[in-house]
KEKOL-898316 format. One record per residue (C-alpha): residue in one letter; z, y, x. Coordinates in steps of 0.5 Angstrom, whole numbers, padded with zeros to 4 digits, always signed. Layout:
REM residues N
aZYX;...
This chain:
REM residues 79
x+0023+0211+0152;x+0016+0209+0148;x+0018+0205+0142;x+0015+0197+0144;x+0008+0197+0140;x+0006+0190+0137;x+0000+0188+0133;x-0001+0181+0130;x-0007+0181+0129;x-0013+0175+0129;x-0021+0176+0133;x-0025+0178+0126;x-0021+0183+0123;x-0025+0190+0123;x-0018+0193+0122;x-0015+0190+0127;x-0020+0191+0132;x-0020+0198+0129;x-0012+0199+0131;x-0013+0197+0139;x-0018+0201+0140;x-0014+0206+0137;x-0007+0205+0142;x-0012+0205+0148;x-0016+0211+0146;x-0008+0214+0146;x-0007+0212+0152;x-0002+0206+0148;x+0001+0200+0151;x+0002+0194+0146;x+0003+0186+0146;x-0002+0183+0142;x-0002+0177+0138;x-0009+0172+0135;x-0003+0169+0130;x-0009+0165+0127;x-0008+0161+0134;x+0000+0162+0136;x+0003+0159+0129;x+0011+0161+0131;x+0008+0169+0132;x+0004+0168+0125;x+0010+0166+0123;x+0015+0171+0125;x+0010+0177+0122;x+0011+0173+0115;x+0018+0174+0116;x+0018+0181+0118;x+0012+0184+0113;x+0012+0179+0107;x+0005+0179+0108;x-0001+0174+0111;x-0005+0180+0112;x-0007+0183+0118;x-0006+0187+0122;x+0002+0187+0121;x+0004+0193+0127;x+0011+0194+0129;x+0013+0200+0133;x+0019+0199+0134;x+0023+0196+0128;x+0019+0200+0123;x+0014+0195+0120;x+0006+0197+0117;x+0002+0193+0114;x-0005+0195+0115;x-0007+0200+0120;x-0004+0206+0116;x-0006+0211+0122;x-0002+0217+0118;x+0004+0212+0119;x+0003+0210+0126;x+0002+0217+0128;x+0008+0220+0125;x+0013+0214+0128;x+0009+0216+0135;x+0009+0222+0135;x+0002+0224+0135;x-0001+0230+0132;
């Protein structure tokens, strides 16, 4: 099974926008949330990375903090 991709992330952030082109031109599905406008998910990314930065990506349990494109291809298998 496709471990579940998820992006907090908010509309100005270029390296934000530079994860989801990413996902899509891979053919990734991923659940995105704009914590600058949904506090409970701002919140629950606080809690998982100890950071307030975006983007936080989740795949599966692993966390990363910024768009580690090394790291988020390893954890999905992309060469």
């Amino acid at each position: 099974m496709e471990a579940k991709v998820v992006v907090y992330s908010t509309p100005t952030c270029p390296w934000c926008k530079r994860a989801k082109d990413y996902f899509k031109t891979n053919g990734i599905s991923f659940k995105d949330y704009d914590v600058s406008k949904d506090k409970e998910k701002a919140d629950e990314m606080v809690k998982k990375s100890g950071q307030m930065g975006v983007p936080v990506i989740t795949i599966g349990s692993n966390v990363i903090v910024g768009f580690d494109k090394n790291r988020i291809d390893s954890l999905l298998g992309i060469r």
